[in-house]
N, CA, C and O atoms as a GROMACS GRO file, in nm:
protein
  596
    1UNK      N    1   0.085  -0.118   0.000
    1UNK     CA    2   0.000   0.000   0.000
    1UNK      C    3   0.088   0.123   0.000
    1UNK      O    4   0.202   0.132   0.047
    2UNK      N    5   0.024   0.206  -0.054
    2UNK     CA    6   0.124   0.331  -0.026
    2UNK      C    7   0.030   0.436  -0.002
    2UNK      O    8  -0.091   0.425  -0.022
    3UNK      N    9   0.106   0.573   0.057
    3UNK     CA   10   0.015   0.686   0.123
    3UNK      C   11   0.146   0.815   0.126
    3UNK      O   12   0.266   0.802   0.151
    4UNK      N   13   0.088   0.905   0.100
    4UNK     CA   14   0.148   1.015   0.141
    4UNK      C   15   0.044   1.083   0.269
    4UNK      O   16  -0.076   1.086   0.296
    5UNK      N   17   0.173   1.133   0.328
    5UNK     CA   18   0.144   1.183   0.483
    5UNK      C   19   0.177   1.367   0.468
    5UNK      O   20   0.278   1.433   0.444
    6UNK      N   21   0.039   1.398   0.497
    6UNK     CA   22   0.114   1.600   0.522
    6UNK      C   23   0.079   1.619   0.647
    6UNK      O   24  -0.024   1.588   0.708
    7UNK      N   25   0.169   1.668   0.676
    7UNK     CA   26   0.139   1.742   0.853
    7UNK      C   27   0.027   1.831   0.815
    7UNK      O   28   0.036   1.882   0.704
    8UNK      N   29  -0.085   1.862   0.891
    8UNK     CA   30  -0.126   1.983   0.894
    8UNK      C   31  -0.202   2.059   0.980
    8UNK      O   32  -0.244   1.988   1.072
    9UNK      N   33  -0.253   2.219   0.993
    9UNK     CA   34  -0.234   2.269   1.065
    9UNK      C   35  -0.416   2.234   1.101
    9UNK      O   36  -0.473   2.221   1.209
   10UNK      N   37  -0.486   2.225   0.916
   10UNK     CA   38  -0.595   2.171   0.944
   10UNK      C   39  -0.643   2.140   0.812
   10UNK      O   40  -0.598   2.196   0.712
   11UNK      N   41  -0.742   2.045   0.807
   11UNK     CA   42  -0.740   1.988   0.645
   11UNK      C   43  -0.902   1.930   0.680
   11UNK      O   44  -0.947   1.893   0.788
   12UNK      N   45  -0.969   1.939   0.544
   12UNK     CA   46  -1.139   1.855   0.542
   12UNK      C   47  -1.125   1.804   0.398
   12UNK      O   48  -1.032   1.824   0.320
   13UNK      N   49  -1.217   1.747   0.383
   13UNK     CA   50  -1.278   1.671   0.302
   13UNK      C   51  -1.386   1.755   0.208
   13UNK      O   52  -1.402   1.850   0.285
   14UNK      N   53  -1.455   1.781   0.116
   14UNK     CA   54  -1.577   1.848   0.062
   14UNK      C   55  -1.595   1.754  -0.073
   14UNK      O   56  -1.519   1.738  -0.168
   15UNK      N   57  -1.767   1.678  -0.035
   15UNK     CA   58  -1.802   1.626  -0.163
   15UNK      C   59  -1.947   1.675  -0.152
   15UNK      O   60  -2.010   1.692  -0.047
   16UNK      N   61  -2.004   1.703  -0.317
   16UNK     CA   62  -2.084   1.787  -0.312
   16UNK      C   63  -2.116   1.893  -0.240
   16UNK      O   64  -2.224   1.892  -0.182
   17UNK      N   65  -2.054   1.974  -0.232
   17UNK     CA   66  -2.001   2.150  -0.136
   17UNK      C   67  -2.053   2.115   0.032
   17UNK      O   68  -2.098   2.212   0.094
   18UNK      N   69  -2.046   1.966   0.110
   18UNK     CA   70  -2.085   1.935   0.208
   18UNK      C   71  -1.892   1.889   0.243
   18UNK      O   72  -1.799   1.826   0.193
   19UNK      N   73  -1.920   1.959   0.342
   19UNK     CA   74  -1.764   1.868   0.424
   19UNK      C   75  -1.820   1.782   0.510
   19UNK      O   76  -1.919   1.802   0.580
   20UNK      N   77  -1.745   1.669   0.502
   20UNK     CA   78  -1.767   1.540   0.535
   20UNK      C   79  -1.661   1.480   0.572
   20UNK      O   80  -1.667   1.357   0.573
   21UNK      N   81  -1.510   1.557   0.621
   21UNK     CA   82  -1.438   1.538   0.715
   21UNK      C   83  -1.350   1.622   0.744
   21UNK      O   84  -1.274   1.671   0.661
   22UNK      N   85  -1.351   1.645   0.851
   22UNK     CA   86  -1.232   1.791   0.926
   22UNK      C   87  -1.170   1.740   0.985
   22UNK      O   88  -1.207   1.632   1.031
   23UNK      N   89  -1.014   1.803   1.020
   23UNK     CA   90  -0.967   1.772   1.123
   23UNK      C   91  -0.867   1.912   1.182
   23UNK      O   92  -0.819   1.972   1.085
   24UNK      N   93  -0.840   1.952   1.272
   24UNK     CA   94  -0.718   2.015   1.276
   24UNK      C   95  -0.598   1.972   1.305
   24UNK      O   96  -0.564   1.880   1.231
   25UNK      N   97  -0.496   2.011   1.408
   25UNK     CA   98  -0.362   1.980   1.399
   25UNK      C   99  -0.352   1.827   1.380
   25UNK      O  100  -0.387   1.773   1.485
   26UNK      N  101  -0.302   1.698   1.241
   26UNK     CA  102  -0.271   1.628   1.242
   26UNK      C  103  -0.215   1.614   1.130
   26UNK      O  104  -0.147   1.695   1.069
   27UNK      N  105  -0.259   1.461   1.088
   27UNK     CA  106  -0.197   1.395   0.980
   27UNK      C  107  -0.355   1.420   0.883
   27UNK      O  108  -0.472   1.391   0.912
   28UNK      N  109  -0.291   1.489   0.752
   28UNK     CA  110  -0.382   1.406   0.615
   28UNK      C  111  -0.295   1.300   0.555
   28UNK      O  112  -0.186   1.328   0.505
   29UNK      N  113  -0.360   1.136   0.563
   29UNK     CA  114  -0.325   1.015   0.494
   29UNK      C  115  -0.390   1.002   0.334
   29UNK      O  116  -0.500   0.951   0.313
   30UNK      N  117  -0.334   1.037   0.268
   30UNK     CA  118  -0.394   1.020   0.122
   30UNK      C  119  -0.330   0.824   0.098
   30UNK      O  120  -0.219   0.775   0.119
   31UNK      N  121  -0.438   0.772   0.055
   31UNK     CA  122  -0.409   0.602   0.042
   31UNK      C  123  -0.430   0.502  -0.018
   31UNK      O  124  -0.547   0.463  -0.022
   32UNK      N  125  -0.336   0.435  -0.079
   32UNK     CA  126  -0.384   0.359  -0.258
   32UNK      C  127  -0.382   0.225  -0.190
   32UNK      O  128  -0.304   0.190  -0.102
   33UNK      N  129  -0.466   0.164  -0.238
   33UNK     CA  130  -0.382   0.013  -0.248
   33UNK      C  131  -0.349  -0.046  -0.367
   33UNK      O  132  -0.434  -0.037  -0.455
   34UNK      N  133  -0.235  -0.110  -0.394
   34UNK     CA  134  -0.194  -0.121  -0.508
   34UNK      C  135  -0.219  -0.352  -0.513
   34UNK      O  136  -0.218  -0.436  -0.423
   35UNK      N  137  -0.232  -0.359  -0.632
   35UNK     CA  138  -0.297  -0.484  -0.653
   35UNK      C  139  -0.219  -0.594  -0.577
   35UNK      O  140  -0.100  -0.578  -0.550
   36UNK      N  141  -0.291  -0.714  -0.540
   36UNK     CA  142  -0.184  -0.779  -0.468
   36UNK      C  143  -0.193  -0.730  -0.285
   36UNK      O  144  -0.189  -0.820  -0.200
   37UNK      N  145  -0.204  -0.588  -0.243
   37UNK     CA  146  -0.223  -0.603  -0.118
   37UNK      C  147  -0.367  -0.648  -0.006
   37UNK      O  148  -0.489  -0.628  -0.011
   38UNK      N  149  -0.291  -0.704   0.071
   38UNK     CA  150  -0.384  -0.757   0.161
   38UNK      C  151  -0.390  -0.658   0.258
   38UNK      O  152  -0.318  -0.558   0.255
   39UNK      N  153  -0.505  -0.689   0.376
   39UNK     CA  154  -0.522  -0.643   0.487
   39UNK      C  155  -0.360  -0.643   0.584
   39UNK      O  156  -0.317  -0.545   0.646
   40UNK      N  157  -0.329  -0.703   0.579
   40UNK     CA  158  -0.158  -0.735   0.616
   40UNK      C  159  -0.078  -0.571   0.667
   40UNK      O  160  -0.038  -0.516   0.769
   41UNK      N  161  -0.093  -0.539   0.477
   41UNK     CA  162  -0.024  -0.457   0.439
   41UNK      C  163  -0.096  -0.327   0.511
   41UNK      O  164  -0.023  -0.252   0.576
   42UNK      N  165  -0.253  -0.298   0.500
   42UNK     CA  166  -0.281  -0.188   0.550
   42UNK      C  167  -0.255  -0.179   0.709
   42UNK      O  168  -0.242  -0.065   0.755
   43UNK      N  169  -0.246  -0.291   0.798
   43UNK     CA  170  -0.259  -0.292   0.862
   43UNK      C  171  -0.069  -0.235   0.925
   43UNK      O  172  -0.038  -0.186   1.034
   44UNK      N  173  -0.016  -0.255   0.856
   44UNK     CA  174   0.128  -0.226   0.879
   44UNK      C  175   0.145  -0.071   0.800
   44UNK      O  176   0.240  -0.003   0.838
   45UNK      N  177   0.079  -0.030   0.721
   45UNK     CA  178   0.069   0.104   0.661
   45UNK      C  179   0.015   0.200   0.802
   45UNK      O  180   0.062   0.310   0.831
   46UNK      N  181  -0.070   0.145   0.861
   46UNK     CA  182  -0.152   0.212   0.922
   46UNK      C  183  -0.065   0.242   1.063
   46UNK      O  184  -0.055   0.350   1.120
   47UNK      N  185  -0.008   0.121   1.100
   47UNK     CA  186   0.094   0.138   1.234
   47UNK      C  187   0.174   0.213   1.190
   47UNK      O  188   0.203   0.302   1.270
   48UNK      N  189   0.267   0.222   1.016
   48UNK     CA  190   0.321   0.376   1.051
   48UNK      C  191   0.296   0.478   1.050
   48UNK      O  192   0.360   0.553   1.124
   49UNK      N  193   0.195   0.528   0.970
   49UNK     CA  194   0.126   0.676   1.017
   49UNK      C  195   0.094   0.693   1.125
   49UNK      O  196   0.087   0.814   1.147
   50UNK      N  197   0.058   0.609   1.245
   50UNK     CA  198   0.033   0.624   1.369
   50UNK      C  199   0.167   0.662   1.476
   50UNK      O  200   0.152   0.733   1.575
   51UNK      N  201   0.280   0.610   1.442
   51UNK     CA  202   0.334   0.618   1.498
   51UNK      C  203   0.507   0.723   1.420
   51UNK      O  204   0.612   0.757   1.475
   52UNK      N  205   0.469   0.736   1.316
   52UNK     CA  206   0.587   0.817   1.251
   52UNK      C  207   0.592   0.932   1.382
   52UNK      O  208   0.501   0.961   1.459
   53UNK      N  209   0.742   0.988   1.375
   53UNK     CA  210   0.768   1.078   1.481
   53UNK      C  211   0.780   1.165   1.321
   53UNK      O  212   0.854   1.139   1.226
   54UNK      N  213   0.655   1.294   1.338
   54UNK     CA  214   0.737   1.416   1.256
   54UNK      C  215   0.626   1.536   1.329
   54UNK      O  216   0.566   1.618   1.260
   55UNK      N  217   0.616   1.531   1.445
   55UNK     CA  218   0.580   1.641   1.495
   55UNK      C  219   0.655   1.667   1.613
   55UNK      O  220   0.691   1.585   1.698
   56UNK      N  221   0.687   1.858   1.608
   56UNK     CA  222   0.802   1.877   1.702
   56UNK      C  223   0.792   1.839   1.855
   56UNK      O  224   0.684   1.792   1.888
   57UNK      N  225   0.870   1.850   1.935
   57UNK     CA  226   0.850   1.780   2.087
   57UNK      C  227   0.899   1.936   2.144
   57UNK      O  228   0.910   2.033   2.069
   58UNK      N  229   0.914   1.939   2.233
   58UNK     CA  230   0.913   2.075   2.333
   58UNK      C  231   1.099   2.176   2.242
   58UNK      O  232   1.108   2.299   2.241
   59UNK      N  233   1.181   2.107   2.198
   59UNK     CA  234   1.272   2.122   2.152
   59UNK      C  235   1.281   2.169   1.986
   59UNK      O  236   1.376   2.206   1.916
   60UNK      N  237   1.173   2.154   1.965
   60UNK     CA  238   1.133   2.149   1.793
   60UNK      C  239   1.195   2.072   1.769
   60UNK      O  240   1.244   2.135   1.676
   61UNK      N  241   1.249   1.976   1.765
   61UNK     CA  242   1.299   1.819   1.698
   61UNK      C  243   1.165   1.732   1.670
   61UNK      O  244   1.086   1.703   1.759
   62UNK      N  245   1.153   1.699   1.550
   62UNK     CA  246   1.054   1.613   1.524
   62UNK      C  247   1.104   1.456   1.596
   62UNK      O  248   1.184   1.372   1.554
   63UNK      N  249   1.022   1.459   1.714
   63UNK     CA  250   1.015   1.314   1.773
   63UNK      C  251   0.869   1.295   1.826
   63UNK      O  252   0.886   1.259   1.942
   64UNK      N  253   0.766   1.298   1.807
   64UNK     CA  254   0.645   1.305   1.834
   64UNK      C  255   0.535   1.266   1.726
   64UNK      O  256   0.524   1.312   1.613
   65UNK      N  257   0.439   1.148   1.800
   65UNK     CA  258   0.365   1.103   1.638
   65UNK      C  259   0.235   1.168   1.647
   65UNK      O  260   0.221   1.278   1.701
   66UNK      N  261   0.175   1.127   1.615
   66UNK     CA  262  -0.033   1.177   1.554
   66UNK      C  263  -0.074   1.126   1.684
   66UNK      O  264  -0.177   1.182   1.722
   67UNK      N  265  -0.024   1.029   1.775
   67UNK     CA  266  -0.097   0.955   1.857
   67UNK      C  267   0.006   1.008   2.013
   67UNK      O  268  -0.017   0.972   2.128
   68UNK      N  269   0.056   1.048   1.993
   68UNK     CA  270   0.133   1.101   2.088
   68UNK      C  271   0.088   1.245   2.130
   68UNK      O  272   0.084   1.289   2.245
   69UNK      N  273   0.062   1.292   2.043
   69UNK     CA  274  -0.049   1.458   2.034
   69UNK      C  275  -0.141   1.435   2.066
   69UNK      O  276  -0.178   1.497   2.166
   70UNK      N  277  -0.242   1.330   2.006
   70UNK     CA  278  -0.388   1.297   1.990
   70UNK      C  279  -0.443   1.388   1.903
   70UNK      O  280  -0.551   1.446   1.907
   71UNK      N  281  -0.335   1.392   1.804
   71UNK     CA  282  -0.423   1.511   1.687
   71UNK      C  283  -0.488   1.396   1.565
   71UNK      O  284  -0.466   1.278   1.536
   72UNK      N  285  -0.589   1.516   1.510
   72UNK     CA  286  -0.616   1.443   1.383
   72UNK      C  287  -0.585   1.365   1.295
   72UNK      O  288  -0.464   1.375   1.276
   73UNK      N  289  -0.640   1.276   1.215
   73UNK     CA  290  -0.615   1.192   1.092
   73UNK      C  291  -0.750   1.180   1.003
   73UNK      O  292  -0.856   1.120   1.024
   74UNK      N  293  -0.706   1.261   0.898
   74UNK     CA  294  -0.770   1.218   0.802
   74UNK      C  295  -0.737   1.135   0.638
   74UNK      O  296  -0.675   1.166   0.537
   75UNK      N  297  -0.812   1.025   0.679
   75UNK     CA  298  -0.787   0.922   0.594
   75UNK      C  299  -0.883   0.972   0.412
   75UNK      O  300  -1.001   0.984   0.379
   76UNK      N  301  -0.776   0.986   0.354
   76UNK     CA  302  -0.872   1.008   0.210
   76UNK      C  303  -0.830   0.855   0.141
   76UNK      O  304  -0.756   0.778   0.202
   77UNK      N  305  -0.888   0.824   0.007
   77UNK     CA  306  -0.820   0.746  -0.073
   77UNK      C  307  -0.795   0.809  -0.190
   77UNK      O  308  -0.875   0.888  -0.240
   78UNK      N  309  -0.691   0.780  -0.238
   78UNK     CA  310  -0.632   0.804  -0.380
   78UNK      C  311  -0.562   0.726  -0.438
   78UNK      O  312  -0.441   0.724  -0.414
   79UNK      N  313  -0.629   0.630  -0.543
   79UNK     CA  314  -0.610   0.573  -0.633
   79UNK      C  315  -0.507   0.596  -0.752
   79UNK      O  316  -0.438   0.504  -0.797
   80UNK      N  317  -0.502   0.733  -0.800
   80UNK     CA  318  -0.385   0.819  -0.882
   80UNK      C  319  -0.244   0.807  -0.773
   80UNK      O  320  -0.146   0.871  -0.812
   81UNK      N  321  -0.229   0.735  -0.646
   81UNK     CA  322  -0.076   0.745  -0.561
   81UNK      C  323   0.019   0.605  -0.697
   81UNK      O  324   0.131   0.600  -0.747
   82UNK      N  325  -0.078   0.539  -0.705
   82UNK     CA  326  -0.038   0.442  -0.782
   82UNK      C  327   0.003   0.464  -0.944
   82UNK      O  328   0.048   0.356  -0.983
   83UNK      N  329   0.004   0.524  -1.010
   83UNK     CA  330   0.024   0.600  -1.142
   83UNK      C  331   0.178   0.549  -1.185
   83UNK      O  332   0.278   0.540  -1.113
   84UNK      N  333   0.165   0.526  -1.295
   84UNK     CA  334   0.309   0.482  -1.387
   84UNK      C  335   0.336   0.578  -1.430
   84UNK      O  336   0.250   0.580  -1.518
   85UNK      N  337   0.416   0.714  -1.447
   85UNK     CA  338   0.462   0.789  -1.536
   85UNK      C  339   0.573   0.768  -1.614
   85UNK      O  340   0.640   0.863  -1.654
   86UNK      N  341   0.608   0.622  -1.646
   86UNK     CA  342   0.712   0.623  -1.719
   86UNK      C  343   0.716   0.572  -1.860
   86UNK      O  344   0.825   0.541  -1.909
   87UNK      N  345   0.606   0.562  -1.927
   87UNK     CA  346   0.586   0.553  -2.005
   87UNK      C  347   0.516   0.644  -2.136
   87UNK      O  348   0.475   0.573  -2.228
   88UNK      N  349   0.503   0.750  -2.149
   88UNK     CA  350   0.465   0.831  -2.160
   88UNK      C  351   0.450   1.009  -2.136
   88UNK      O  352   0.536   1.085  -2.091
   89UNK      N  353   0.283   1.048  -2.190
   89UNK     CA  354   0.253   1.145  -2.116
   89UNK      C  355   0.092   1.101  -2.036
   89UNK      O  356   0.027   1.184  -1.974
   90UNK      N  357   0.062   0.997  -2.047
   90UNK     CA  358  -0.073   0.985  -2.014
   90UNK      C  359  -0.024   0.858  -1.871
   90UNK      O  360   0.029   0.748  -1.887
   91UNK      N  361  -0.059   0.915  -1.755
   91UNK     CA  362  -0.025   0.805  -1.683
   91UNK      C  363  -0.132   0.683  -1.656
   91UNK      O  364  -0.254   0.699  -1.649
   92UNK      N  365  -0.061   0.556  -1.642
   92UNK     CA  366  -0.130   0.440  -1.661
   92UNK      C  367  -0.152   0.389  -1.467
   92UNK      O  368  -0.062   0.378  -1.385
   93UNK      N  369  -0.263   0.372  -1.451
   93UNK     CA  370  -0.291   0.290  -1.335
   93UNK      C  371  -0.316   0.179  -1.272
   93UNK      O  372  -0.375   0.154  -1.166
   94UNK      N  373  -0.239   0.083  -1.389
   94UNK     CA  374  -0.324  -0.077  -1.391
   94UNK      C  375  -0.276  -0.116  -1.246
   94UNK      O  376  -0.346  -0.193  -1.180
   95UNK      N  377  -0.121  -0.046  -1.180
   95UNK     CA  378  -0.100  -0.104  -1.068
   95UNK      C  379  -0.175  -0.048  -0.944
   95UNK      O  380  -0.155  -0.094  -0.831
   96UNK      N  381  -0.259   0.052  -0.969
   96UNK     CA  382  -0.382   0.064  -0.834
   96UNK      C  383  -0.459  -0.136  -0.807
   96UNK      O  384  -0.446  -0.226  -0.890
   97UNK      N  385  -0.504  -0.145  -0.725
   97UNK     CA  386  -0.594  -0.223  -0.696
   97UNK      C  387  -0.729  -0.176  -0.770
   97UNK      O  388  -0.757  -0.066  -0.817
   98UNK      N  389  -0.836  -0.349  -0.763
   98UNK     CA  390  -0.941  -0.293  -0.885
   98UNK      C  391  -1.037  -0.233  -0.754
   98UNK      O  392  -1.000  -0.256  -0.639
   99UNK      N  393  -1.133  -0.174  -0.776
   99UNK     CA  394  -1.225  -0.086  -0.702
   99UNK      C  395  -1.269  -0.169  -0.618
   99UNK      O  396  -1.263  -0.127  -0.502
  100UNK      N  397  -1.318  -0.286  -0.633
  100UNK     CA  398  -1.382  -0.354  -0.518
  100UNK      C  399  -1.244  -0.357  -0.383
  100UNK      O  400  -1.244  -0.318  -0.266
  101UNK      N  401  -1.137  -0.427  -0.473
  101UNK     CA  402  -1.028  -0.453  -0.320
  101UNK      C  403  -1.015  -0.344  -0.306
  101UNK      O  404  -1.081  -0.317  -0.206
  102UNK      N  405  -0.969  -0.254  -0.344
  102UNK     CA  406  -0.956  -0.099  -0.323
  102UNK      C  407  -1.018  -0.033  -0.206
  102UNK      O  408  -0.952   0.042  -0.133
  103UNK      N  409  -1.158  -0.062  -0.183
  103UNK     CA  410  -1.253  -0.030  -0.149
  103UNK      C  411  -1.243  -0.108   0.020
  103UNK      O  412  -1.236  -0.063   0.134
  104UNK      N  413  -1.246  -0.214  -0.025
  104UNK     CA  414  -1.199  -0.329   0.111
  104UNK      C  415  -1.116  -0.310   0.192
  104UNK      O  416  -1.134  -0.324   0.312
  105UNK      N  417  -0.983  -0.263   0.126
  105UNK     CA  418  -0.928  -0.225   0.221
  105UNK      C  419  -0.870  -0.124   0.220
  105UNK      O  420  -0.748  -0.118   0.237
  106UNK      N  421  -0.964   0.006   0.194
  106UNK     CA  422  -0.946   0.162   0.260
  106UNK      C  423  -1.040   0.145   0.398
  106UNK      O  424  -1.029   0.179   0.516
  107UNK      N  425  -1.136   0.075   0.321
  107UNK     CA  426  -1.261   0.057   0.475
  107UNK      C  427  -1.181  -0.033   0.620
  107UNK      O  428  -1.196  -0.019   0.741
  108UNK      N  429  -1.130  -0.088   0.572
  108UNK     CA  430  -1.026  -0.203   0.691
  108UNK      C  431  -0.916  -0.128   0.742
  108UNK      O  432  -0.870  -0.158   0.852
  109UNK      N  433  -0.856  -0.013   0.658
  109UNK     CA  434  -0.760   0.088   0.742
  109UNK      C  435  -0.826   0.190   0.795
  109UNK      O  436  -0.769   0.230   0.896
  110UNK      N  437  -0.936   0.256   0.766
  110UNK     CA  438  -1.029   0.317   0.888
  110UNK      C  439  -1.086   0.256   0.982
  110UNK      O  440  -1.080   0.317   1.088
  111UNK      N  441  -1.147   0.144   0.986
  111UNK     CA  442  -1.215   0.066   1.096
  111UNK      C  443  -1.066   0.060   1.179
  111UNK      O  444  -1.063   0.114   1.289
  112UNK      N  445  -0.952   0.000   1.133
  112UNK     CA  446  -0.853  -0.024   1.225
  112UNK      C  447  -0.802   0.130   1.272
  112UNK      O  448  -0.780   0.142   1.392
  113UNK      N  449  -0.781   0.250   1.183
  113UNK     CA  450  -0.788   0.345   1.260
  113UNK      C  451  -0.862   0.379   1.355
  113UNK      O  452  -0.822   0.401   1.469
  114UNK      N  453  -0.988   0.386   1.314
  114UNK     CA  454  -1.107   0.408   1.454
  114UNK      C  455  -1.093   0.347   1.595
  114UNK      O  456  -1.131   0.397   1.701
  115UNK      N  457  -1.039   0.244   1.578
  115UNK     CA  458  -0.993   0.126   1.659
  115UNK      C  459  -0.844   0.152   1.757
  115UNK      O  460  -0.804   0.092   1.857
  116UNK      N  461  -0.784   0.273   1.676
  116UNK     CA  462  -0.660   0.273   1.741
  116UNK      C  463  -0.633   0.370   1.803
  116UNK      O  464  -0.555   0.368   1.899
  117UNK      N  465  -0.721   0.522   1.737
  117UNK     CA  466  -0.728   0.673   1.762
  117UNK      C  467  -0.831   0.731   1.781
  117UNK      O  468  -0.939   0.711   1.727
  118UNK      N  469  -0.796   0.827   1.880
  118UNK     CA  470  -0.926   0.877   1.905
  118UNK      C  471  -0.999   0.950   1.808
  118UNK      O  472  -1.122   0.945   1.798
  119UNK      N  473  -0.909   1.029   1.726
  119UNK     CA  474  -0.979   1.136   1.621
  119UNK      C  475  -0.949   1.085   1.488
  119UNK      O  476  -0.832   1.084   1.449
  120UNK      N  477  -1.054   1.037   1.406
  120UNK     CA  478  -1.028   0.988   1.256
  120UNK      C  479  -1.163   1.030   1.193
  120UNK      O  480  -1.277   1.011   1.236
  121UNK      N  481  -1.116   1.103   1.063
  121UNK     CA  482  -1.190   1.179   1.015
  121UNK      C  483  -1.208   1.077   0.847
  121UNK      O  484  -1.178   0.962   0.881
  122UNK      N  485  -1.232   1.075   0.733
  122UNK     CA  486  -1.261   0.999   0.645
  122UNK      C  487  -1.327   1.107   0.515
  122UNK      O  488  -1.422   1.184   0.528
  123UNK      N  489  -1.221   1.077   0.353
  123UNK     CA  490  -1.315   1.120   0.272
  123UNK      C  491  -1.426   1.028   0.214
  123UNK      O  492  -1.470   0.943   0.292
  124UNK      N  493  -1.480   1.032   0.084
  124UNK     CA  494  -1.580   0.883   0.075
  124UNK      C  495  -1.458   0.803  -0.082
  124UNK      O  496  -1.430   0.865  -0.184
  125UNK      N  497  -1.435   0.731  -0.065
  125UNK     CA  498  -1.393   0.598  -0.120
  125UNK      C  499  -1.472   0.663  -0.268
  125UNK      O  500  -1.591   0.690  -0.250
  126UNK      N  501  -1.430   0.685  -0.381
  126UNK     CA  502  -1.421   0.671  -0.525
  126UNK      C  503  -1.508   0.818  -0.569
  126UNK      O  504  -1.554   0.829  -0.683
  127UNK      N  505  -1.523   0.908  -0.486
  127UNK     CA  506  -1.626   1.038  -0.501
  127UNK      C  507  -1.543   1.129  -0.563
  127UNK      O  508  -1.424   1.106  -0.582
  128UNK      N  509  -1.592   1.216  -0.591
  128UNK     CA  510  -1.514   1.369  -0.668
  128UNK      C  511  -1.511   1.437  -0.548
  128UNK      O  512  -1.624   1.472  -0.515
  129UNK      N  513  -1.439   1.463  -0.485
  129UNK     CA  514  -1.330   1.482  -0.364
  129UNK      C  515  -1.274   1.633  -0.385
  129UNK      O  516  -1.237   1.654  -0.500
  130UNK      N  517  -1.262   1.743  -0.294
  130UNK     CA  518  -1.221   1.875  -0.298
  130UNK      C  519  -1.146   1.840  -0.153
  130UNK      O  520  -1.214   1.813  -0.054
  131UNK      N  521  -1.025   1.844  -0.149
  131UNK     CA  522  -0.949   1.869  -0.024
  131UNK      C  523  -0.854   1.982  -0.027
  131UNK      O  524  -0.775   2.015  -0.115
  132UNK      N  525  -0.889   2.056   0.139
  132UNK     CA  526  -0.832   2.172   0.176
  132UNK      C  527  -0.744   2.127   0.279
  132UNK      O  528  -0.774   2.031   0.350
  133UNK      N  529  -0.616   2.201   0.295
  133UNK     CA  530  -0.542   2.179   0.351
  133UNK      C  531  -0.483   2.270   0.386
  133UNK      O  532  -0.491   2.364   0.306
  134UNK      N  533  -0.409   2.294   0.493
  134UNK     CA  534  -0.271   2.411   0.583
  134UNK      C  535  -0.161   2.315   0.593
  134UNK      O  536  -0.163   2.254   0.700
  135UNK      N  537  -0.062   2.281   0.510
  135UNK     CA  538   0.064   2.182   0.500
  135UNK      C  539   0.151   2.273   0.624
  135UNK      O  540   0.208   2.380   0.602
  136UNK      N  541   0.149   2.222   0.719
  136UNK     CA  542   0.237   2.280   0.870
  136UNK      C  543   0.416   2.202   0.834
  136UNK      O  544   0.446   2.083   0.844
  137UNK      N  545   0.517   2.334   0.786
  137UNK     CA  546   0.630   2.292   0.803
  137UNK      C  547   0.686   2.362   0.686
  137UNK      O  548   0.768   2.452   0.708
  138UNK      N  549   0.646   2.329   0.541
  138UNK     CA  550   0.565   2.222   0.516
  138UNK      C  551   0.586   2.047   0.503
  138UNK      O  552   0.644   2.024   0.396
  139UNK      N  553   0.566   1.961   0.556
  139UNK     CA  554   0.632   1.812   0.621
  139UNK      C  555   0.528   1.748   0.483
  139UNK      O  556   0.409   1.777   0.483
  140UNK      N  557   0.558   1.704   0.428
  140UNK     CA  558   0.492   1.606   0.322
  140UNK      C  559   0.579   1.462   0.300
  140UNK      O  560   0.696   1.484   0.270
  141UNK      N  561   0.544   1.320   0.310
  141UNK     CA  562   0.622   1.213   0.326
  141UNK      C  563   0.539   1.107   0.252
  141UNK      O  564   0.423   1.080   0.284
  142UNK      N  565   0.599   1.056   0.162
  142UNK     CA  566   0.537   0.919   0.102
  142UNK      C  567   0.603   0.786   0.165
  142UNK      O  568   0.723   0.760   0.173
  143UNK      N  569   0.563   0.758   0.181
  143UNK     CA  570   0.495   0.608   0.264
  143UNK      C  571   0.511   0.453   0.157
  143UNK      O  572   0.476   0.473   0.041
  144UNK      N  573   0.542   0.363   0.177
  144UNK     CA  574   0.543   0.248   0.065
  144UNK      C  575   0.542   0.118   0.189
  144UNK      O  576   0.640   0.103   0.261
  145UNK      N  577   0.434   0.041   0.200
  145UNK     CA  578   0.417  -0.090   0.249
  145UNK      C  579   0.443  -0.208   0.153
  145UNK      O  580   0.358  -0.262   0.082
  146UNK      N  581   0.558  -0.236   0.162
  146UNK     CA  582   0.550  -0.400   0.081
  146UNK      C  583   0.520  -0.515   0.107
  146UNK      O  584   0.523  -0.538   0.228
  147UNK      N  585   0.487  -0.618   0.030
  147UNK     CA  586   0.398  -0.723   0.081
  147UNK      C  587   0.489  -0.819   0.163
  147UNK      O  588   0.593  -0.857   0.108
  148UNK      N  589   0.472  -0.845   0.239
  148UNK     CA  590   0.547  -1.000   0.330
  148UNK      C  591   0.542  -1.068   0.260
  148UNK      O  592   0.434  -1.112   0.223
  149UNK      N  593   0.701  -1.123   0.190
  149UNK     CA  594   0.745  -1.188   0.115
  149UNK      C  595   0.797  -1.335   0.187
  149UNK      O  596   0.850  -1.422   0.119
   0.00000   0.00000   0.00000
């Protein structure tokens, strides 16, 4: 699975001009699954966004995670994290997962978020999606879970 992580100061969700997830000081998780992953994988994707140290500690040294604050997480999915640009100019996505697993397990890394944090916020799984964001730093980090080989 893979995900990019932005710190931020505060970030929502908006489908059809309704926001349908806020959060302030945390993590936005943008999150693909790419074909081939299991629950395994989200589930080990998910322990590191929880626990990455990139928020400052009394020293400004980033040693402090999302769960150490108890700040926000909002989980979007994005299917385009998966994109081939090397072939071309038109990027190819065959290595996203197909919509159903896709779907399976974005829902299985929120339930296990919900499960782990207090504050988890959610965009909707395959919608036309408007996300706002305050990138705090600005800290932006891509993320790559590989399968247990």
């Amino acid at each position: 699975m893979l995900a990019v992580l932005q710190r931020v100061s505060e970030a929502r969700v908006i489908v059809d001009g309704e926001t349908i997830g806020e959060i302030g000081r945390g993590l936005l998780a943008l999150v693909c699954a790419e074909r081939g992953d299991t629950p395994a994988e989200a589930d080990k994707l998910l322990a590191k966004i929880l626990k990455l140290r990139i928020f400052g500690d009394e020293a400004g040294k980033m040693n402090r995670s999302v769960q150490d604050l108890g700040g926000g997480l909002l989980i979007v999915s994005q299917f385009t994290l998966a994109a081939d640009t090397t072939g071309g100019n038109r990027p190819s996505f065959t290595n996203a997962a197909d919509p159903q697993s896709g779907k399976m397990l974005y829902e299985h890394l929120v339930e296990r978020a919900r499960a782990a944090h207090p504050v988890v916020q959610t965009g909707r799984f395959a919608a036309d999606m408007k996300v706002q964001l305050i990138n705090d730093g600005p800290v932006t980090l891509p993320l790559r879970v590989a399968p247990a080989i």
